[in-house]
N, C-alpha and C positions, 0 to 999 in steps of 0.2 A: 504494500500500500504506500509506504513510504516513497520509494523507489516511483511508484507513477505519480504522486504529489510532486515529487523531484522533475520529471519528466515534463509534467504538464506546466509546471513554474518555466522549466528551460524554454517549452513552447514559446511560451506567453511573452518571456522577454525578448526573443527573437525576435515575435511577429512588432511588436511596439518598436525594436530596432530596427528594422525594416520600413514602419511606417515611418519614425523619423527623417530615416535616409531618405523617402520618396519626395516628403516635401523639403526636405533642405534644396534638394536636388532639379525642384519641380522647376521648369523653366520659366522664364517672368517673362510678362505681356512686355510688349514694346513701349506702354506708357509709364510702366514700373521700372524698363531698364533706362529710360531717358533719366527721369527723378534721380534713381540709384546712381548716374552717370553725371549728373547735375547738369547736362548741357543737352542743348537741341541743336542738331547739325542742320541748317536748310541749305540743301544744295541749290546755285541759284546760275541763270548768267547774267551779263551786265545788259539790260533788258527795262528800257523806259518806257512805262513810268511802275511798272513792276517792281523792279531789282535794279536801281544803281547809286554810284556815290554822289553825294555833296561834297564839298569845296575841302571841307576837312578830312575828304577820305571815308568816310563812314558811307556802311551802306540803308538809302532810305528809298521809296516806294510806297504803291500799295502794296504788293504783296510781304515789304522789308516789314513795313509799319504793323501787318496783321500776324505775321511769324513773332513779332517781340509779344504784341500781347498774348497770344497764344503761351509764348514761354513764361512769359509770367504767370496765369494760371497754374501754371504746370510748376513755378515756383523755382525756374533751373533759369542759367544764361541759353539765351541765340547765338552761334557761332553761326555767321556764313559762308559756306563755300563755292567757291566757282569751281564750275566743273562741264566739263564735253557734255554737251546736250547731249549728244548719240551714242554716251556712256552713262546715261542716268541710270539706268535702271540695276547693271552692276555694281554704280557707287551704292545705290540704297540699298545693294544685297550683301556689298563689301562691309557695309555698316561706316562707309566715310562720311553718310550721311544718311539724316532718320528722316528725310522728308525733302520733297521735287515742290518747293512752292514759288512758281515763275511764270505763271503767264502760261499756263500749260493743257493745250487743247486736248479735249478727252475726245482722244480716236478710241476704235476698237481696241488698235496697239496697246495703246498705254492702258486700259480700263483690265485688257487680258494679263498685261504682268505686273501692276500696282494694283492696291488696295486704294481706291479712291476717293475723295470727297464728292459729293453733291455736287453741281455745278454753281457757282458764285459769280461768274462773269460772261455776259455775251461779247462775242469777239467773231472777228474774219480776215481772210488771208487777201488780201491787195497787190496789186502791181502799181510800183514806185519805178518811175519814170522822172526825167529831167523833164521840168515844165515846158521846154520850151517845144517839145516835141508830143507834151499829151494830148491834143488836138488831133495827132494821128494814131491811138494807141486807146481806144474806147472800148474795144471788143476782145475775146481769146483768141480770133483771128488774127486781128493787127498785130497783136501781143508777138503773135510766134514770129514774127522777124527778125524779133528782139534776142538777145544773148540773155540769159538770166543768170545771177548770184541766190542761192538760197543757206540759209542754215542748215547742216547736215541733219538729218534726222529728226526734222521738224513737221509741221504740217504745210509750211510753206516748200519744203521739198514734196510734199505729197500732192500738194495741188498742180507743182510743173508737171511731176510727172503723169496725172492725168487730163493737162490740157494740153498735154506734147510738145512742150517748149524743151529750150536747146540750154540746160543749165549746169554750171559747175555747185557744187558743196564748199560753203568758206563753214568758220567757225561759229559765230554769232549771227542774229540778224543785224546788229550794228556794222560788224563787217560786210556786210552786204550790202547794207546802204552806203557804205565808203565807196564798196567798187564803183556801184554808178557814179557815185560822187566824182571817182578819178577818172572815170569814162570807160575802165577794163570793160564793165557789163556795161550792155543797154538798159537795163531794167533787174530788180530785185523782187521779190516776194516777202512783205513783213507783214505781223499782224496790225489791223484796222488800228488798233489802240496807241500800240507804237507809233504807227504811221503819226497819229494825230500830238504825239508829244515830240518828236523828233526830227520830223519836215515840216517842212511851208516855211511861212511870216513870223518872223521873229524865233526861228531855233538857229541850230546850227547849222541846215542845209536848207535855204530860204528857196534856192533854185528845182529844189526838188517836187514834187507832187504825186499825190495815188490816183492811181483811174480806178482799172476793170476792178467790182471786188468778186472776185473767185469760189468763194466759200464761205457758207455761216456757220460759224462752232461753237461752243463755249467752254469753257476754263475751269479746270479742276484740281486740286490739290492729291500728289501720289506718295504712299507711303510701302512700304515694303508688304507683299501678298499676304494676305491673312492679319495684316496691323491691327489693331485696337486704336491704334492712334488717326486712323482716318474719322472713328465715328465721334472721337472725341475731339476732333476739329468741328466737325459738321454743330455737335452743340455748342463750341465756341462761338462760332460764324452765327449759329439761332442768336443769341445771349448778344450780341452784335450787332446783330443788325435790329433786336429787338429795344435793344438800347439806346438805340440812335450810333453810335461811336463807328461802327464798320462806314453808314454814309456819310461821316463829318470827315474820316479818312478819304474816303470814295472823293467828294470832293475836293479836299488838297491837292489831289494829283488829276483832277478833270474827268475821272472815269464814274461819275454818281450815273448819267444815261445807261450805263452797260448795267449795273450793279442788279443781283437776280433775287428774288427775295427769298431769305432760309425760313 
């Protein structure tokens, strides 16, 4: 009797040691290893009025300005990083970074290998053209005479390639509106949004202009497949825009017309 008392005690402390080990062990949600990690990686590019810096270096936006409040709920710093558009999806797997919040058109693509937010912004892909030539460039026909610049692995490379234009892949869509800028390309592919902080009257390329627009999309925040932390954006962005605070942002940077309601 003794001996099975003994027996059944040994059981007992194994099975309770075993259960300890399972939750030590148990893997933490993406929103528990950010906290435990005290920082939020957003991978971003330099992408106005999104993602870029001011005068001091610092990176601000709307998407800069809704990733810091975001951290602060969560109670941890924002770190930014730039990173290859057409390597997003392995940095947020690399764990270089816990979150793609740029400006980022929810394709098939991207919704099949991130875990995504709701959409938050209407957007579309444009052909930026030198003004003095967009009198002749109104259509996807006229368009294809044109050389294109696109962002590698954006939506704005996805649009050439289905209106058949003749395009190379640079880095950014800011280098893309350089190329026209420097005459390499006829014409670039950026989003509507960009277009409207970054051409015309009063930016940096006043010569420039968008005609044909190509595609209507909208904009979504990606986090690594199966995240926790996409849906705990999405009740940020509620709490946001239910606040007012998402549109007082929205407006800073000219994008309140886009803005979609959470």
């Amino acid at each position: 009797m003794k001996k099975k008392i003994i027996a059944a005690f040994s059981a007992m402390v194994m099975a309770l040691s075993l259960m300890g080990c399972g939750s030590a062990g148990a893997a933490k949600t993406d929103v528990e290893y950010i906290k435990d990690k005290g920082t939020l990686l957003v991978g971003i590019t330099d992408f106005a009025p999104m993602d870029y810096k001011d005068d001091s270096g610092n990176w601000i936006g709307f998407d800069a300005d809704l990733a810091k409040k975001v951290g602060e709920s969560l109670g941890v710093k924002v770190e930014f990083v730039e990173i290859d558009w057409d390597n997003k999806v392995l940095e947020l797997n690399n764990k270089s970074i816990d979150v793609v919040w740029n400006g980022m058109t929810l394709t098939s693509e991207v919704t099949s290998a991130m875990e995504c937010s709701k959409p938050y912004l209407n957007n579309a892909q444009v052909v930026v053209v030198p003004s003095s030539v967009a009198a002749t460039v109104t259509t996807v026909d006229e368009a294809k005479a044109l050389s294109f610049a696109v962002e590698t692995g954006s939506a704005g490379e996805q649009a050439a390639k289905d209106s058949d234009f003749n395009y190379i892949g640079v880095t950014s869509q800011a280098d893309a509106v350089m190329e026209v800028q420097a005459g390499t390309s006829g014409a670039c592919i950026i989003d509507l949004l960009m277009a409207g902080a970054m051409i015309g009257e009063g930016t940096s390329y006043p010569d420039l202009t968008h005609t044909v627009e190509l595609t209507t999309e909208e904009y979504g925040i990606g986090c690594r497949k199966g995240s926790d932390l996409a849906a705990y954006i999405n009740d940020q962005l509620k709490a946001f825009y239910d606040d007012g605070s998402l549109m007082q942002i929205a407006q800073q940077y000219g994008v309140q017309d886009a803005v979609i309601s959470q």
